[in-house]
C-alpha positions as CSV (number, residue, x, y, z in Angstrom):
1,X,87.4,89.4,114.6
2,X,84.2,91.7,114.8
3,X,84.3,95.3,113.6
4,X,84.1,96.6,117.1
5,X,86.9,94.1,117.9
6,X,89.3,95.4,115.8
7,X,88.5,99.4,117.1
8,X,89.2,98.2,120.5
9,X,92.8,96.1,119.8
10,X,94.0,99.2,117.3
11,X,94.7,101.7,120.0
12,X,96.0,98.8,122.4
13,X,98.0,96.6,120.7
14,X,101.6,96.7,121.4
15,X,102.8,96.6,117.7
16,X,106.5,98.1,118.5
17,X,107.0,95.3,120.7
18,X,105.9,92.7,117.9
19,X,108.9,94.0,115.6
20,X,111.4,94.1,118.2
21,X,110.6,90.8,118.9
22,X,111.6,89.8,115.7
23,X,114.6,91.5,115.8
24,X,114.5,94.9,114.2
25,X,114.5,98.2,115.4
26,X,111.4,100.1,115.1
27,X,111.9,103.2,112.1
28,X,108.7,104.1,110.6
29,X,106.2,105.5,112.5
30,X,103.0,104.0,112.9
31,X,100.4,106.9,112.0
32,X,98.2,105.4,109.9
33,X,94.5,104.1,110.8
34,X,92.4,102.0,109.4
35,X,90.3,104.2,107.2
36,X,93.9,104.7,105.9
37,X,95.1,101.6,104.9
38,X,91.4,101.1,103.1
39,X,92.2,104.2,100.6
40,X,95.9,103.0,100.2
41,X,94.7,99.6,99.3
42,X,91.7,101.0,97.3
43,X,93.9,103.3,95.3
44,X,96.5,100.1,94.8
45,X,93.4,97.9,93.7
46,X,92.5,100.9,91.1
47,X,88.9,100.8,91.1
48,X,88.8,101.5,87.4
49,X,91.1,98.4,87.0
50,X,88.8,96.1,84.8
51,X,88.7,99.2,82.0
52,X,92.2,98.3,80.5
53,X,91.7,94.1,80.4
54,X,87.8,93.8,79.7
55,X,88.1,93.3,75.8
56,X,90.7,90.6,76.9
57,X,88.8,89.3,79.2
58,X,85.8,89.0,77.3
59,X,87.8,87.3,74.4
60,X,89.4,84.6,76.4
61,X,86.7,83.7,78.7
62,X,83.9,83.4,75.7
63,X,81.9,86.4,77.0
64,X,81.6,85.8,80.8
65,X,83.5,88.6,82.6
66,X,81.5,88.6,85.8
67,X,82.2,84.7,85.9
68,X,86.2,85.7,85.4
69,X,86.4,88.2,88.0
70,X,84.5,86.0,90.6
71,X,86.5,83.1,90.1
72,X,89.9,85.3,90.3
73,X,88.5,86.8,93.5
74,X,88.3,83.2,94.8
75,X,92.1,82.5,93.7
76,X,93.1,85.6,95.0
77,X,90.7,85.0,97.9
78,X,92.8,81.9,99.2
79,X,96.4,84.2,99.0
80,X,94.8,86.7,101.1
81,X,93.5,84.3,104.0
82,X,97.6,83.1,103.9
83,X,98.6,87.0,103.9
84,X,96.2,87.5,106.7
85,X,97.5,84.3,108.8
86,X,101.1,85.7,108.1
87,X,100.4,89.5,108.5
88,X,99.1,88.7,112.4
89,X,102.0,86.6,112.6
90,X,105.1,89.1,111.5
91,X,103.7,92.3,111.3
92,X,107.3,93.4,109.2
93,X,107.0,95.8,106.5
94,X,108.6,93.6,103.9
95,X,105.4,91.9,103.0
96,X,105.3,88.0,101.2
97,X,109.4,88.1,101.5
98,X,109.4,89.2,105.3
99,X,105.8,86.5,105.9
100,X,108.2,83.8,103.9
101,X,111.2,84.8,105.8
102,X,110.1,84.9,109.1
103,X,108.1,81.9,108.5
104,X,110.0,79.3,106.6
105,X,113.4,80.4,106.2
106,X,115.8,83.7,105.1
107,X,116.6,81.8,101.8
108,X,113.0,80.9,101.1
109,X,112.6,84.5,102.2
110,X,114.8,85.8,99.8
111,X,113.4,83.9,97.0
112,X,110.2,84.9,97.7
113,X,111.3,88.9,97.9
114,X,112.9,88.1,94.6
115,X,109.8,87.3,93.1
116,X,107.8,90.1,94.2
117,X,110.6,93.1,93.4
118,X,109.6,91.8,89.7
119,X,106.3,93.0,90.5
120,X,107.3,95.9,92.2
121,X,109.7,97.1,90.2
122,X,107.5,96.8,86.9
123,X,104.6,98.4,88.4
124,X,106.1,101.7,88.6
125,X,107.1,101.7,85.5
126,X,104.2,100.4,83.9
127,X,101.9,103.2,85.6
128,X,104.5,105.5,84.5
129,X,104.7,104.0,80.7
130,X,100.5,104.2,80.4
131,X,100.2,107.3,82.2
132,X,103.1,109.3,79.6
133,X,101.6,107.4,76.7
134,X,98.1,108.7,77.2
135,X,99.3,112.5,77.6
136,X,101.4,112.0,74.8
137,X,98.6,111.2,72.8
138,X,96.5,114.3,73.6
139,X,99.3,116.5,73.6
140,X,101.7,114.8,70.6
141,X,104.3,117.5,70.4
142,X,106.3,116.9,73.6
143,X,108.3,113.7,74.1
144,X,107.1,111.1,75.9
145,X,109.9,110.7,78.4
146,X,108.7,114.6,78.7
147,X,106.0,113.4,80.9
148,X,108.0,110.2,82.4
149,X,109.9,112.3,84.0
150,X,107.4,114.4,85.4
151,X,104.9,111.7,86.3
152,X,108.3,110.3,88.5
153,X,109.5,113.4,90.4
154,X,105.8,114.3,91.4
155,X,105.5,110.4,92.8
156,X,109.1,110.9,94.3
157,X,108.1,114.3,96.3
158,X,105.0,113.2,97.5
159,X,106.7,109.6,99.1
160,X,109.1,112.4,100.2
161,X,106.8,113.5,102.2
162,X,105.6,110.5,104.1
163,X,102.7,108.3,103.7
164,X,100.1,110.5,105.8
165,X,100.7,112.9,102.6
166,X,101.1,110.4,99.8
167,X,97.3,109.0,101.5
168,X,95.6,112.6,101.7
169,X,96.3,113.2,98.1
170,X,95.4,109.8,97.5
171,X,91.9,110.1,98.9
172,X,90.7,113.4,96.6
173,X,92.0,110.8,93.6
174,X,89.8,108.0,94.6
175,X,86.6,110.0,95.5
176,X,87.0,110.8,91.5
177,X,87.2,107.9,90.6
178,X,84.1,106.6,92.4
179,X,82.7,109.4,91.4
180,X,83.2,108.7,87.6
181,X,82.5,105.3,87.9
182,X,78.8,105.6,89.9
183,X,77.8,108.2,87.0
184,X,79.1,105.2,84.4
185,X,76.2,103.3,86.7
186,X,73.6,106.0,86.4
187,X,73.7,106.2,82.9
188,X,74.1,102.5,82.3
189,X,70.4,102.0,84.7
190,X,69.2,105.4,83.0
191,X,69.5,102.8,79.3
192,X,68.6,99.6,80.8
193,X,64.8,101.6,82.3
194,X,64.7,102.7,78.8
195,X,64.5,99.9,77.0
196,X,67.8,100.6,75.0
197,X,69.8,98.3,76.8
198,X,68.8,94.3,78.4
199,X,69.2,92.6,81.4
200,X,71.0,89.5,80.9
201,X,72.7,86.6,83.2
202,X,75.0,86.4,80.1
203,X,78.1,87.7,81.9
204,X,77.9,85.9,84.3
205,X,77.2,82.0,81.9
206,X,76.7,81.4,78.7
207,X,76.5,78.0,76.9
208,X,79.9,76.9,75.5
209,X,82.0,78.4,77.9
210,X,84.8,76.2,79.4
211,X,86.8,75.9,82.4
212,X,90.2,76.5,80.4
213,X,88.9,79.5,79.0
214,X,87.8,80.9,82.1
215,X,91.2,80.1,83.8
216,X,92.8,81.5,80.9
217,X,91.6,84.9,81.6
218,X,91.2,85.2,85.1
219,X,95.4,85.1,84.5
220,X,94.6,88.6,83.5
221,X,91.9,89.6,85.6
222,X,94.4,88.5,88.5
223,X,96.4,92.0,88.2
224,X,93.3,93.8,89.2
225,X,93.8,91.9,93.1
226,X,96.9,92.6,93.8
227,X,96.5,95.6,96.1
228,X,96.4,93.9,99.5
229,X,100.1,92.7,99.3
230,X,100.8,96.4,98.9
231,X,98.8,96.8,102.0
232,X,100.9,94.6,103.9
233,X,103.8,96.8,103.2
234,X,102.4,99.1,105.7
235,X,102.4,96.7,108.7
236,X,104.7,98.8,110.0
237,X,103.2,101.9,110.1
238,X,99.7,100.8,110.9
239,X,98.2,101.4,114.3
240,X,97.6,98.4,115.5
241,X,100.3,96.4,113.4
242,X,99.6,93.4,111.7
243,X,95.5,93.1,113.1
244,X,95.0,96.1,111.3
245,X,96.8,94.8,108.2
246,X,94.9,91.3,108.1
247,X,91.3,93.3,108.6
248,X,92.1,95.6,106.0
249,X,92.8,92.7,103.4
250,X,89.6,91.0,103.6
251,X,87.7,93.7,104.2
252,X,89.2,95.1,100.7
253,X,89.3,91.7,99.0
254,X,85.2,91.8,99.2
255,X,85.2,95.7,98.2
256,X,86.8,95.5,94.9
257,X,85.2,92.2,93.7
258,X,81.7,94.3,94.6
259,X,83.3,97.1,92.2
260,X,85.1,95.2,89.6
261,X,82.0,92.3,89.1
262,X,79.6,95.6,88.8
263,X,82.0,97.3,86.4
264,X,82.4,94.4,83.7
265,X,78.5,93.4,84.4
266,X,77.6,96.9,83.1
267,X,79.8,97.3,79.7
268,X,79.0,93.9,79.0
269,X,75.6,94.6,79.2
270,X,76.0,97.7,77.1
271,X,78.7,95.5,74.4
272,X,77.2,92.1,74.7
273,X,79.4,90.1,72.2
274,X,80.7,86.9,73.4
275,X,84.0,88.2,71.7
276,X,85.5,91.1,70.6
277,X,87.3,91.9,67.3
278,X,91.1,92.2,67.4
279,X,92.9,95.2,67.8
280,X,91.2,98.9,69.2
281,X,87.8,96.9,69.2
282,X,89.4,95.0,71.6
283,X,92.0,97.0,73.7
284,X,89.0,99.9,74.2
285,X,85.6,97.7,74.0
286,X,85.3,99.8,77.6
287,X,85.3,103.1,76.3
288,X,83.3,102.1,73.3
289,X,80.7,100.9,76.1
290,X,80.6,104.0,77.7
291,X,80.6,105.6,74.4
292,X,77.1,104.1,73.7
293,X,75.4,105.1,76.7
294,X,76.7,108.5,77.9
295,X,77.4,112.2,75.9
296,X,80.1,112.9,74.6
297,X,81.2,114.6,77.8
298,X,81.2,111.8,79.6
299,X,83.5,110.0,77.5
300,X,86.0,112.6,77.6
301,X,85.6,112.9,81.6
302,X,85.8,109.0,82.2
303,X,89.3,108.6,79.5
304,X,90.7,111.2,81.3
305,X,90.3,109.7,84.4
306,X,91.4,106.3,84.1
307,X,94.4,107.7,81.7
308,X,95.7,110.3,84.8
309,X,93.9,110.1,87.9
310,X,93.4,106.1,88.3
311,X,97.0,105.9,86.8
312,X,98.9,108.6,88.9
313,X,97.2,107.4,92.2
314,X,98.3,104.0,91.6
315,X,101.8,104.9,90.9
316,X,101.9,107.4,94.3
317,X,101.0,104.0,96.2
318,X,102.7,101.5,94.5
319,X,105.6,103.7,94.7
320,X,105.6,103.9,98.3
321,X,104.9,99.8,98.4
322,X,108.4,99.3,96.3
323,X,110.1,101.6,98.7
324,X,109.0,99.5,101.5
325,X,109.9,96.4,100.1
326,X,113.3,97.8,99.1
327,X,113.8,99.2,102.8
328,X,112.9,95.7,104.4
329,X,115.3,93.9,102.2
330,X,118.2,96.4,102.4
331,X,117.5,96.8,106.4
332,X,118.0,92.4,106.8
333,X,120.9,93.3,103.9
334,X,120.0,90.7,101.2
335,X,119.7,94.6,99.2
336,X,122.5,97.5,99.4
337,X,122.3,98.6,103.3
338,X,121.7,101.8,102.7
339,X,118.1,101.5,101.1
340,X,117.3,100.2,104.9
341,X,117.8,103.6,106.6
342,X,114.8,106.0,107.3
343,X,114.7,109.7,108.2
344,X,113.8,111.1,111.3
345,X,110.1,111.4,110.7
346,X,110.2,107.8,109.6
347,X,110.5,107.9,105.8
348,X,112.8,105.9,103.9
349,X,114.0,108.8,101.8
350,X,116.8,106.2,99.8
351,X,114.5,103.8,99.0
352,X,111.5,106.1,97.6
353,X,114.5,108.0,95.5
354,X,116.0,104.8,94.4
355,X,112.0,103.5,93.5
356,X,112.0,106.9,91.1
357,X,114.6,106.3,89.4
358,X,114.6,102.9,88.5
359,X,110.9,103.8,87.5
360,X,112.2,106.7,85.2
361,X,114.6,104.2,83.4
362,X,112.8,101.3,83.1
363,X,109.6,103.4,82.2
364,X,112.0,105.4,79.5
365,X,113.8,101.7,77.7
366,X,110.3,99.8,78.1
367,X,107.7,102.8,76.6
368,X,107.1,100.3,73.9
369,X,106.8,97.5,75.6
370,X,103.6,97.8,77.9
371,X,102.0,94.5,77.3
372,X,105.3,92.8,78.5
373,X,105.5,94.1,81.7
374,X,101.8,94.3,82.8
375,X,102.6,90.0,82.2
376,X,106.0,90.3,84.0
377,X,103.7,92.3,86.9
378,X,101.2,89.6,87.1
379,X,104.0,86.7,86.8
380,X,106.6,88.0,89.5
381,X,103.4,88.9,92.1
382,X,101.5,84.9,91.1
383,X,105.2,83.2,91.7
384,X,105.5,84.9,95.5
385,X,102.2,84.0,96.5
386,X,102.9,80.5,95.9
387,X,106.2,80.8,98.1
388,X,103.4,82.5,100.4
389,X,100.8,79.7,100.7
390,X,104.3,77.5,101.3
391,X,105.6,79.0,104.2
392,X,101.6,79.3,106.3
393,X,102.2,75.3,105.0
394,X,105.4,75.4,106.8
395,X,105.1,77.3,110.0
396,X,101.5,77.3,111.2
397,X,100.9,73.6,110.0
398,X,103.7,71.8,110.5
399,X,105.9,73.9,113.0
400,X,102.8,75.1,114.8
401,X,100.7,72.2,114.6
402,X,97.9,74.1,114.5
403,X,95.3,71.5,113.7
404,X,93.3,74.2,111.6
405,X,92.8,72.2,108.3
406,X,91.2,74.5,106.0
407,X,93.2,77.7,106.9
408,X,96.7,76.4,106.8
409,X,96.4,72.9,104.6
410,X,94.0,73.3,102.2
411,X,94.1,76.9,101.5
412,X,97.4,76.6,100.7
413,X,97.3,73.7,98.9
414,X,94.4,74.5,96.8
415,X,95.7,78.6,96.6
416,X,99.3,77.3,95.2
417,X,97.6,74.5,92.3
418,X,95.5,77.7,91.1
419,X,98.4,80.4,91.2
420,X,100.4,77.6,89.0
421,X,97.9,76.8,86.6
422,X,97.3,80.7,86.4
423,X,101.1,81.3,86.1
424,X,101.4,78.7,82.5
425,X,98.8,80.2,80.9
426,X,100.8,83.4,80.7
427,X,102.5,84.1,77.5
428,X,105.8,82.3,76.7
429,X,107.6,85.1,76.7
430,X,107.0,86.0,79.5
431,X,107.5,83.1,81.6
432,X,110.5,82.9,79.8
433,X,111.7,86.2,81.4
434,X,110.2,85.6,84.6
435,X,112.2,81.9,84.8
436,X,115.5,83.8,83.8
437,X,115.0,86.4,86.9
438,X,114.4,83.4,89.2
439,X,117.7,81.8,88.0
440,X,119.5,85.7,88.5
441,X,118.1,85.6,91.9
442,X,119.1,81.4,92.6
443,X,122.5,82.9,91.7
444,X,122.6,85.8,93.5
445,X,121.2,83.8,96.9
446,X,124.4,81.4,96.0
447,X,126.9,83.8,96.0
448,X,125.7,85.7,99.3
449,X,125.3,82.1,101.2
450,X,129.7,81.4,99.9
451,X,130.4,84.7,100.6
452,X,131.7,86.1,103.6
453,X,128.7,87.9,104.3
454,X,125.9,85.4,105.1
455,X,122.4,86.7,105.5
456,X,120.9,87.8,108.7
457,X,119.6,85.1,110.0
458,X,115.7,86.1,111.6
459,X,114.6,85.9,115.0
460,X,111.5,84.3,115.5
C-alpha cells in the first residue's frame, strides 16, 4: 500500500464494523491519525534507546554495533511483517494476544497475552525504577520511592486524560529528544572534519567477529524494537483501524533502525574499542562518547535527557499500551471484568489506574533490581512473538490457504528459529523466571478451562 493509498482508505474505512464483526462492542474512540500513532510509536521505540545497552553491546558483539542493530532490525523485521498480516486481519486492541486469539485459538490467545503482560507489566516499572534512580542520584536526600511515586501519578493523570493528551505531551518530549540527539551528530561531524576523530567501517565489521557473538547481543539490542507491538494496542483507536496500524509499523521499523544504526555508528566512532572495560566504563561508554566530543554543557543537557525526558515519555506510552492490553483481556474475561470497562469519552480509567499501581509496587520492591527486569522485558515480549509468527502460520497459511510463501511460511518460520535462539542466550536467571510465569499462566489457563467459567470463545 502506497502512501497516497493509505490517506485515501483512513478516512473511509469502516473500522467499527471490523470489531463488531469480531464480536465486541466498540469503546474507545478512534481519534487518532496517523502522524499520531508515528509519535506514540516513536516515543515507545525511545529514540535514545541504544544509549543504555551500547557498552553491552559493544562487548558482546566484539566491537560491531552497527552490525548488531542491523541484524536485530532484521529479526525484529520478520515479527513486524506477522504483526502487520495480523493487525489488517483483527484490528482489536489487545495486540499479539488478541492477533493469536483471533487467529489460532482463545487458549493459544491466552498464552500468548500471558507472555506479553510480562513485558508489559515490567516496562512500567523499569522506566519508573531508572527514571527515580537517576533523580535520586542528582538530588540524594529524598527517597527514591519519593520520585516513584511521583513519576507514577503524573503517568496515571495524563492516561487519565485520554490518549489525544498522553500523544500531545508526548510530541514536545520527542522533538527534545531529536533535538539532543542531531546536536550529538553535529558535534560528532564537527570532530570527524577536524581530524580529531576517523572514519571507519569498523562498526559495522571487524575481523574476528562471530555469528554467536553477534546473536548474543542483538538479544539486547532487541529491547530497543519493541515499540510497534505497543502500536498495535491502538488499533482500536486509530482512524482507519488496523491499515493504519500495519502502515505505521513498517513505516517505524525503517525509522528507528535509521536512528539507532546512526546513534551507535557515532559513539563508536568517537570510543572505538572493540571492548569495553567492566563496570561504569561499560554501563556509560555513551556518555563518555559524548563526553569527548561536546562541552561540558552538552553532557549535562544529553544525561538529563535520556535520564527524564526519554524515560518519562516512554513510561506515558507504555503506560497507556499495558492499560490496553489489560482492557482487552479483562473485556474477553481471561483478566478481572472490570479492567474491560471504559469511560464515556473512551478511556479505560480501571485499567490505566490498575497499570499505576502495579507500576508503583513493582517499581518500589524491584529498585534494585533493574538489570532483571530490562531481561524479563525482553524475554516475556521475544516468547509472544514466537506465539505470533505461529498463529499468521496457522490462520493465513493453513486455514486461509493463502499460497503467499514468504509472508506467511517462511517469515514465520525463519522469525520464530531467530526469536528462540535470541530468547537462550538470555541470562539463566532470567529464563528461569520467565519459564516459571509461563507454568503460572499453563496453570491459570487450566483452571479457567475446569472451571465453570470457560473463556469467551471469539468470533471470527
Amino acid at each position: 500500500m502506497t502512501a497516497a493509498e493509505f490517506t485515501a482508505t483512513e478516512t473511509t474505512a469502516p473500522a467499527h464494523d471490523e470489531v463488531e464483526a469480531l464480536g465486541y462492542q466498540p469503546q474507545l474512540h478512534r481519534q487518532l491519525g496517523f502522524g499520531s500513532l508515528l509519535v506514540y510509536g516513536l516515543l515507545f521505540f525511545v529514540p535514545l534507546a541504544p544509549v543504555a545497552v551500547f557498552g553491552p553491546v559493544v562487548n558482546r558483539s566484539g566491537g560491531v554495533p552497527v552490525l548488531v542493530y542491523a541484524v536485530a532490525a532484521i529479526v525484529m523485521g520478520l515479527s513486524a511483517v506477522s504483526y502487520r498480516e495480523m493487525a489488517l486481519r483483527f484490528p482489536t486492541a489487545g495486540s499479539v494476544y488478541g492477533y493469536v486469539r483471533h487467529g489460532a485459538g482463545e487458549h493459544l490467545g491466552f498464552i500468548a497475552g500471558w507472555m506479553i503482560l510480562l513485558d508489559y507489566l515490567m516496562m512500567p516499572s523499569l522506566l519508573v525504577i531508572l527514571a527515580s534512580l537517576a533523580l535520586a542520584h542528582s538530588i540524594p536526600g529524598i527517597p527514591v520511592v519519593v520520585f516513584t511515586l511521583g513519576f507514577v501519578l503524573a503517568s496515571v493523570l495524563l492516561n487519565v486524560f485520554g490518549i489525544t493528551v498522553t500523544t500531545r505531551a508526548g510530541l514536545v518530549l520527542l522533538a527534545i529528544q531529536m533535538a539532543v540527539m542531531l546536536t550529538f551528530f553535529g558535534f560528532v561531524a564537527a570532530a570527524v572534519s577536524s581530524g580529531e576523530v576517523q572514519l571507519s567501517a569498523a562498526p559495522l565489521w571487524r575481523a574476528g567477529v562471530t555469528p554467536a557473538g553477534v546473536l548474543s547481543a542483538v538479544s539486547i539490542a532487541a529491547l530497543s524494537y519493541l515499540g510497534f507491538d505497543a502500536v498495535a494496542t491502538l488499533n482500536e483507536e486509530a482512524k482507519g483501524g488496523g491499515r493504519a496500524v500495519a502502515w505505521a509499523t513498517t513505516v517505524l521499523l525503517g525509522v528507528v533502525t535509521v536512528l539507532f544504526c546512526l546513534q551507535v555508528w557515532a559513539a563508536a566512532l568517537v570510543s572505538p574499542d572493540a571492548a569495553f572495560a567492566k563496570g561504569t566504563t561499560t554501563t556509560r561508554a555513551f556518555y563518555h562518547a559524548v563526553d569527548a566530543v561536546a562541552p561540558s554543557w552538552f553532557s549535562v543537557v544529553f544525561t538529563l535527557t535520556n535520564a527524564f525526558v526519554a524515560i518519562f515519555a516512554c513510561l506515558v506510552v507504555a503506560h497507556a499500551s499495558t492499560a490496553r492490553l489489560l482492557f482487552a483481556m479483562g473485556r474477553d474475561g481471561v483478566l478481572p471484568r472490570f479492567l474491560g470497562t471504559t469511560t464515556e469519552t473512551g478511556v479505560p480509567r480501571a485499567a490505566v489506574l490498575t497499570t499505576g499501581a502495579l507500576a508503583l509496587v513493582l517499581g518500589v520492591a524491584l529498585a534494585g533490581r533493574a538489570e532483571l527486569v530490562t531481561s524479563l522485558v525482553t524475554f516475556g515480549a521475544l516468547s509472544s512473538y514466537v506465539f505470533l509468527h505461529a498463529a499468521v502460520w496457522w490462520r493465513c497459511w493453513n486455514q486461509e490457504r493463502s499460497g503467499r510463501l514468504v509472508a506467511h511460511l517462511l517469515v514465520p518460520l525463519l522469525g520464530s528459529v531467530a526469536l528462540l535462539f535470541a530468547l537462550s542466550q538470555t541470562e539463566g536467571l532470567t529464563r528461569s523466571v520467565g519459564l516459571v510465569w509461563l507454568a503460572v499462566g499453563a496453570t491459570v489457563l487450566l483452571v479457567q478451562k475446569l472451571s465453570a467459567r470457560p473463556l469467551a470463545r471469539p468470533q471470527t
